[in-house]
C-alpha positions in Angstrom: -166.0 -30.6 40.1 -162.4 -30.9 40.7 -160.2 -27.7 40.5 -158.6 -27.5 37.6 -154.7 -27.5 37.1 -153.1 -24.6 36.4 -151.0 -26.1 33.6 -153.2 -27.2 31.1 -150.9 -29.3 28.5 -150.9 -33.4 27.8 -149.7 -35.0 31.1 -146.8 -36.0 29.0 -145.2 -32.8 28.7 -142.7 -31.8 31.2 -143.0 -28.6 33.3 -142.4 -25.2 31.8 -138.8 -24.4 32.3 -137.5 -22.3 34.9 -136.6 -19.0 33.7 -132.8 -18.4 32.6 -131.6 -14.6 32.2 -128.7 -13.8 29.9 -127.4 -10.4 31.9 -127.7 -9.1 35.3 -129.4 -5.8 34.1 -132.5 -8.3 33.0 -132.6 -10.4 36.4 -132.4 -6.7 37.8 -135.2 -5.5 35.4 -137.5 -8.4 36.7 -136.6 -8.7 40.0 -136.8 -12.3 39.4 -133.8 -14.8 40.8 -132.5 -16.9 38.2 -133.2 -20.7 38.4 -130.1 -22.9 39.5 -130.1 -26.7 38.9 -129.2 -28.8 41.9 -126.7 -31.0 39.4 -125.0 -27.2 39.7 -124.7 -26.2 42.8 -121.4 -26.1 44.5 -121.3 -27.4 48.3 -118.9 -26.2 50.7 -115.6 -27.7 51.5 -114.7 -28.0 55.3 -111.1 -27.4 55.8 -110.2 -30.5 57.8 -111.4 -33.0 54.9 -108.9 -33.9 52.5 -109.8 -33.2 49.0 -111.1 -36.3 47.3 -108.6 -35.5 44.3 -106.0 -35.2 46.5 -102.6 -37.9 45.4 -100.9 -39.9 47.8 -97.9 -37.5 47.0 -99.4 -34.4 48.2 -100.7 -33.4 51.6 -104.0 -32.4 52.5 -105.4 -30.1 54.9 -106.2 -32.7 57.0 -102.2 -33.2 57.9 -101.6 -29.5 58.7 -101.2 -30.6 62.8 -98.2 -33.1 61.7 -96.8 -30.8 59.0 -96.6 -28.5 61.6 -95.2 -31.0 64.4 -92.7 -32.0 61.3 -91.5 -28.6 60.8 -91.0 -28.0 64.7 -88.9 -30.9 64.9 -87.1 -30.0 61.9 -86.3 -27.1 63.6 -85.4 -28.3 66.6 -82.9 -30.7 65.0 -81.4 -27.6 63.0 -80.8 -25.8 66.4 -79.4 -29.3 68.1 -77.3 -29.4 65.1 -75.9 -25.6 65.5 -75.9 -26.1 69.4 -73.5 -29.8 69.0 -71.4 -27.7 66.4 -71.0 -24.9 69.2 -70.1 -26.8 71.9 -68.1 -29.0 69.9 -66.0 -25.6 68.6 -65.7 -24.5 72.2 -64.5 -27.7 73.5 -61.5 -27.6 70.8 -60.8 -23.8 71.8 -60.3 -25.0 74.9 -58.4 -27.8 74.3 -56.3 -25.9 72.3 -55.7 -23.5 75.0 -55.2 -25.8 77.7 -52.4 -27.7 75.1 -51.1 -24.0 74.4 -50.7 -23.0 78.4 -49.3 -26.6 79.7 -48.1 -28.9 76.9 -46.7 -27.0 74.2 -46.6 -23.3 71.8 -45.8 -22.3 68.7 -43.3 -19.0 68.7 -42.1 -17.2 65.1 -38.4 -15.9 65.4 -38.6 -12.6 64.5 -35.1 -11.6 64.9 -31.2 -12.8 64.2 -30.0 -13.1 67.8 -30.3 -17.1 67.3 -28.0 -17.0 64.0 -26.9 -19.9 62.7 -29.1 -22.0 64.9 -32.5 -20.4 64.4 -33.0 -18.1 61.3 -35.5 -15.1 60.8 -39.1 -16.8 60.0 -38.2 -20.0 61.3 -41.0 -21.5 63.8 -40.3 -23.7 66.7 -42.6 -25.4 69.1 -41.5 -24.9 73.1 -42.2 -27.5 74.9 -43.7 -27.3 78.9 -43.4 -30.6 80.4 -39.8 -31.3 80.5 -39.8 -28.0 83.3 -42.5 -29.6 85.4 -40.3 -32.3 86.6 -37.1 -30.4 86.2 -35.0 -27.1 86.4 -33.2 -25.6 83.0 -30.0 -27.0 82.0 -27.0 -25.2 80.4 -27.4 -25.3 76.7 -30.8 -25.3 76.8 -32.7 -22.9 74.2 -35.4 -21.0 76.5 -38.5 -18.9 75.7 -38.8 -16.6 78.2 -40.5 -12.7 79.5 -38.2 -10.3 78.3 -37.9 -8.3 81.3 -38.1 -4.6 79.8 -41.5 -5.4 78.4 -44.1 -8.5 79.5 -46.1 -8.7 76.6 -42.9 -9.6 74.9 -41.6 -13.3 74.6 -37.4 -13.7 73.7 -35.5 -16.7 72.8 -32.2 -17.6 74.1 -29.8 -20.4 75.5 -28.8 -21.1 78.6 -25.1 -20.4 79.8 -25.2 -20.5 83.2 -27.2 -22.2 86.1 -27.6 -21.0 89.8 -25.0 -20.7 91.9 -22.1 -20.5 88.8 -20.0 -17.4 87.6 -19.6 -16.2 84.7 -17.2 -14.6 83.0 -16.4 -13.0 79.6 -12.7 -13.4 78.5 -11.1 -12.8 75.2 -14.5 -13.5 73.2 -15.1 -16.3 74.9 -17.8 -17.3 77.8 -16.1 -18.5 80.8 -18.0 -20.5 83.4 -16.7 -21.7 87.0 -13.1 -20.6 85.3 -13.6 -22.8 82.2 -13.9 -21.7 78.6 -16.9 -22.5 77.2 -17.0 -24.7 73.8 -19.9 -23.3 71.7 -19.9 -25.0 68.1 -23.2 -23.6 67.7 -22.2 -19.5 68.4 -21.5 -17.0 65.6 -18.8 -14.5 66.7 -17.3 -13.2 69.6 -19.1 -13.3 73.3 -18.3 -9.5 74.5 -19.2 -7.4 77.2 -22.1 -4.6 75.9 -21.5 -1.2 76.5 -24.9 -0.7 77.4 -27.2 -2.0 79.9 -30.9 -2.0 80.3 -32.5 0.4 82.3 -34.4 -2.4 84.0 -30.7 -2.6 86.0 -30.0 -1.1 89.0 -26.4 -1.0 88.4 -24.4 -1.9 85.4 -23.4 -5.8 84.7 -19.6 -6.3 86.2 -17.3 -9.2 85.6 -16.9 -11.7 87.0 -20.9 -12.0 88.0 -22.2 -15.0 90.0 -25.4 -16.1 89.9 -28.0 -16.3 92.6 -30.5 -19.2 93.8 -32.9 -18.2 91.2 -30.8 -17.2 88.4 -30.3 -18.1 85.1 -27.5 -16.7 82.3 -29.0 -16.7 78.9 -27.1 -15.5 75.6 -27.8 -15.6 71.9 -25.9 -17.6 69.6 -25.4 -14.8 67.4 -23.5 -13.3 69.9 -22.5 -10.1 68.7 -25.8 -9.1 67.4 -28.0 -10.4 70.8 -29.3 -8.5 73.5 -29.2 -11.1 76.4 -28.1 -11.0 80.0 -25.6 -9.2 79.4 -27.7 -6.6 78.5 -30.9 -7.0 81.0 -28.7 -9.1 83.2 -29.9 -12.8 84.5 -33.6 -14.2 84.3 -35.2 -15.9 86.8 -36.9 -18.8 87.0 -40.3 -18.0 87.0 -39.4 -16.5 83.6 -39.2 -19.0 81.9 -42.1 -20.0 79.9 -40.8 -23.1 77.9 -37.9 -25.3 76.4 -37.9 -24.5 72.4 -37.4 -28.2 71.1 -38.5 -28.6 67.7 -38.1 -26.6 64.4 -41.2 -27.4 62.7 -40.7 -24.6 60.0 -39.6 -24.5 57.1 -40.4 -27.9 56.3 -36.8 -28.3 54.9 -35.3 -28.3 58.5 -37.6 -29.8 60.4 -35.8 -31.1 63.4 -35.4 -31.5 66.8 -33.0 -28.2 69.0 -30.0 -28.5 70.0 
């Protein structure tokens, strides 16, 4: 006889349902696991698939290896960038430098001594080339080291050369026994009463020159101290040949 089913119904009624509880205290109360339909369940997701919803906008986990190589070179352009701007920087500094130490500097005039010819706050460029070729000419205006302090640059014109004498005589500069004209002087060209301590002995007229001497006064001469105050400069002293006012904009113009 054959065994008999357990379920006893018409064949066409479906299988019990699988038990469903409403709270974990009753699946706890049973011990029973609650039934979960296959439509249900939820399958894992590997990280290296791209989700299927995924727009062609966005970026899946699949692309995390060239987001990453993206944002390396991103960074490594960034630093390119900062390294080109660096070196670009430097190379001007140096340029700049190199222009300031051969070719040409800015001074300020911080004093009258150059009255009428170069007032207070007035810039001018000194030139460097001109001295490469040549010596310093008489009425040249000179930056040079003022010799009581290094660190310290003075402006001045040239009066006398080496070799020449100079001498002082009624107010006015007398060179090789001729008076000087100077259109460009403000008041009288006396001896000072005092010398620079720089000076081994005080400045005596007549006073010639040496090989390597030059005679430099301001053009405000009665309120300069010049050589005949720290006596003559020499050649290495000389630093440039102030050529062009380039401030205020009003005079801009070419020394003279």
């Amino acid at each position: 006889m054959p065994e008999e089913s357990p379920f006893q119904g018409p064949r066409h009624m479906a299988a019990p349902a699988a038990k469903h509880f409403n709270s974990r205290s009753e699946k706890e109360s049973t011990g029973e696991s609650p039934y979960v339909s296959r439509h249900m369940a939820v399958e894992p997701v590997s990280p290296y698939t791209r989700p299927a919803t995924t727009q062609p906008w966005q970026t899946g986990t699949a692309d995390w290896p060239r987001d990453l190589m993206d944002e390396d070179e991103a960074k490594g352009s960034a630093l390119r960038n900062v390294l080109e701007w660096v070196l670009v920087i430097a190379c001007a500094v140096g340029v700049a430098l190199l222009v300031r130490a051969f070719v040409v500097e800015p001074f300020t005039i911080p004093s009258e001594s150059m009255l009428e010819t170069i007032q207070v706050g007035d810039r001018v460029l000194g030139e460097k080339l001109s001295y490469l070729t040549r010596d310093p000419e008489m009425g040249d205006i000179v930056t040079f080291i003022d010799p009581e302090d290094p660190e310290t640059t003075l402006i001045k014109r040239v009066i006398a050369t080496p070799g020449q004498t100079v001498d002082l005589q009624n107010g006015l500069v007398v060179v090789d026994g001729e008076a000087l004209e100077e259109p460009y002087t403000q008041g009288q060209s006396l001896p000072l009463s005092a010398n620079s301590a720089t000076l081994d002995e005080p400045i005596t007229y007549p006073y010639t020159l040496g090989e390597d001497e030059y005679w430099v006064m301001g053009d405000n001469r009665e309120n300069s101290l010049d050589s005949r105050y720290f006596g003559p400069i020499t050649r290495e002293d000389v630093s440039s040949r102030a050529w062009l006012k380039f401030w205020p904009l009003s005079e801009i113009g070419v020394l003279d």
